[in-house]
N, C-alpha and C positions, 0 to 999 in steps of 0.2 A: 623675219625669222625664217632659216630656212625649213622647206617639207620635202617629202620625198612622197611623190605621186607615179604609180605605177614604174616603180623604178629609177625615174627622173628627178633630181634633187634641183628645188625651183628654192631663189631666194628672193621672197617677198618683200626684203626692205626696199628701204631708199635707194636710189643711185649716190646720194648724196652723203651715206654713212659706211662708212668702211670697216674693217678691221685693221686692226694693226700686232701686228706674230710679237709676244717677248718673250715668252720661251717656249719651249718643251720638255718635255719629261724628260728625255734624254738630256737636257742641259741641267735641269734639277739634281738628277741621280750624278750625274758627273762632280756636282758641287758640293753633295752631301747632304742636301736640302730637301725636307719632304713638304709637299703643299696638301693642305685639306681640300683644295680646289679639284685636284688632280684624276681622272676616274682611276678603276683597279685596273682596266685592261692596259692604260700604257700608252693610247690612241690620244687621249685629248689636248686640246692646247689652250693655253692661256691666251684670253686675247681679250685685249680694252678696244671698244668702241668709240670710235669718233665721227665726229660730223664737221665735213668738210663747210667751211666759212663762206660768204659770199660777202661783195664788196658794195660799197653805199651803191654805185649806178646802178646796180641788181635789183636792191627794194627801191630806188625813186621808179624805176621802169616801173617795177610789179604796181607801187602804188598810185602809179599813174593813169595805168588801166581800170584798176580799179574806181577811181575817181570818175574819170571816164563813163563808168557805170552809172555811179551814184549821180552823174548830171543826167543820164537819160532817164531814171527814176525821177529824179524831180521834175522835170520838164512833163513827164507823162503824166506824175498825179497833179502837176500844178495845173493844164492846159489840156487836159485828158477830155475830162468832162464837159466843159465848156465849146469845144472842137468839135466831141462826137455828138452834142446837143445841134450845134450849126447844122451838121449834117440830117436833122430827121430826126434821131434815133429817139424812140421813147426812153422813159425815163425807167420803166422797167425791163425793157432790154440791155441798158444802162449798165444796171444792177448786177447782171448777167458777164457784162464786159467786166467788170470788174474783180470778179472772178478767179480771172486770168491769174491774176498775181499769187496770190496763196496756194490757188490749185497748183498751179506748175511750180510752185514752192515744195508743197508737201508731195508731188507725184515726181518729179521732175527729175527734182536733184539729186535723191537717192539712186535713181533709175540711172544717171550720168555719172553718179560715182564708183555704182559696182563697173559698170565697162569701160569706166576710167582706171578702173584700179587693174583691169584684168585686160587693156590696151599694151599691144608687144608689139607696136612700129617702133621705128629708128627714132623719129621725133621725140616718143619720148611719151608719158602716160596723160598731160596734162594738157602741152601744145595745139594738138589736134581738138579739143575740146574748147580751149581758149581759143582760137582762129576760126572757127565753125561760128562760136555765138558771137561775137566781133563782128563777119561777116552778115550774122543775120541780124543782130542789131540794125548795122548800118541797113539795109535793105530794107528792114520792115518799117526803120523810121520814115525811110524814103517814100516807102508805098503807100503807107499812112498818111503821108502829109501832102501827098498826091491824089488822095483816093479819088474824090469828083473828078478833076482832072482826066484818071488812065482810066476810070469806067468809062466817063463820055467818048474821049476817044478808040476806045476798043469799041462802040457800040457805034461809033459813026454817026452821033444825032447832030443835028446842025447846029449853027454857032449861037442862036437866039431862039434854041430851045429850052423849056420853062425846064426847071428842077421839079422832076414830079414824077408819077409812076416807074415803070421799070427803072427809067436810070438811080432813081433815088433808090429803090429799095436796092438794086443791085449796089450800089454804094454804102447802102447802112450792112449790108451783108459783108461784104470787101471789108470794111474800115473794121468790123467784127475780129475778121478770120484773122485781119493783121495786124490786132491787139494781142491777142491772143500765140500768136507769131512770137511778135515782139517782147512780152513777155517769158514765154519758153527760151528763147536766146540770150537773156539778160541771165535768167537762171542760168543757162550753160555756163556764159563765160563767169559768169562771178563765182561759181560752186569750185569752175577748175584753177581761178586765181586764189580762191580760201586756199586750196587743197593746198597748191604751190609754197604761199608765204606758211602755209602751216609747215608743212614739208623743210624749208628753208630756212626755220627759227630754229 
């Protein structure tokens, strides 16, 4: 709907819904024809609303990413647990990791929709938010599934040293932050493909 803010008349909708002109008042009056629609000044115009169509390869893409999602959620509550157990982690730290999902649910998403909605790059309000949590998907799975791995190496310890103090906790702490990661990214991009296929229907 459009507003007019200091002046500036901004149009809120979709890119994806137009208008379409069939008449004006000067074509009414020329016919003979009065409309109840019509204001008294003589300014308005009739116009029906459409929404531009999109074609099947549109939603298999949309719903492929999304898919896409849904396998990294199940992968993460099916092997979640048992992964971060290998690693050390108490079981009430655990608890803690688990978190992630709903917090960055209820905090998250709302937070990525107002400045998705009020995003004015070229790309477009949705893309950039879809490509961010995509990227950090992929990354945080990666770092995740590396964690022992990039701790030991970043710390230098030798090849046939025990798993135990600093490198472990340093590891139960890593494998934490990038649950937690991992989670906030999934919210991103799934919040801005709802928004999309919502936008789209």
């Amino acid at each position: 709907m459009p507003h007019r803010y200091e002046g500036v008349k901004i149009d809120e909708r979709s890119p994806l819904v137009g208008s379409q002109r069939k008449s004006t008042d000067s074509d009414i009056d020329s016919n003979n024809l009065s409309s109840p629609s019509s204001s008294s000044d003589g300014d308005s115009k009739l116009e029906d609303s459409f929404v531009t169509s999109k074609g099947t390869l549109y939603f298999i893409l949309l719903t492929l990413g999304l898919g896409g999602l849904q396998i990294v959620w199940s992968i993460e509550l099916s092997n979640g647990s048992p992964y971060l157990l290998s690693l050390g982690m108490s079981k009430s730290l655990l608890a803690f990791v688990w978190l992630a999902g709903p917090m960055t649910g209820v905090l998250v998403q709302p937070y990525i929709g107002i400045i998705s909605d009020r995003c004015r790059i070229s790309w477009g309000k949705r893309k950039p938010f879809i490509v961010a949590g995509t990227l950090g998907t992929v990354g945080s799975s990666l770092l995740l599934a590396y964690a022992r791995q990039i701790v030991h190496a970043a710390g230098g310890w030798n090849v046939d040293a025990a798993y135990e103090g600093t490198w472990k906790f340093i590891t139960i702490a890593f494998a934490t932050v990038m649950m937690w990661c991992l989670d906030f990214s999934i919210n991103t991009g799934m919040l801005s493909r709802f928004a999309l296929s919502a936008v789209s229907n």
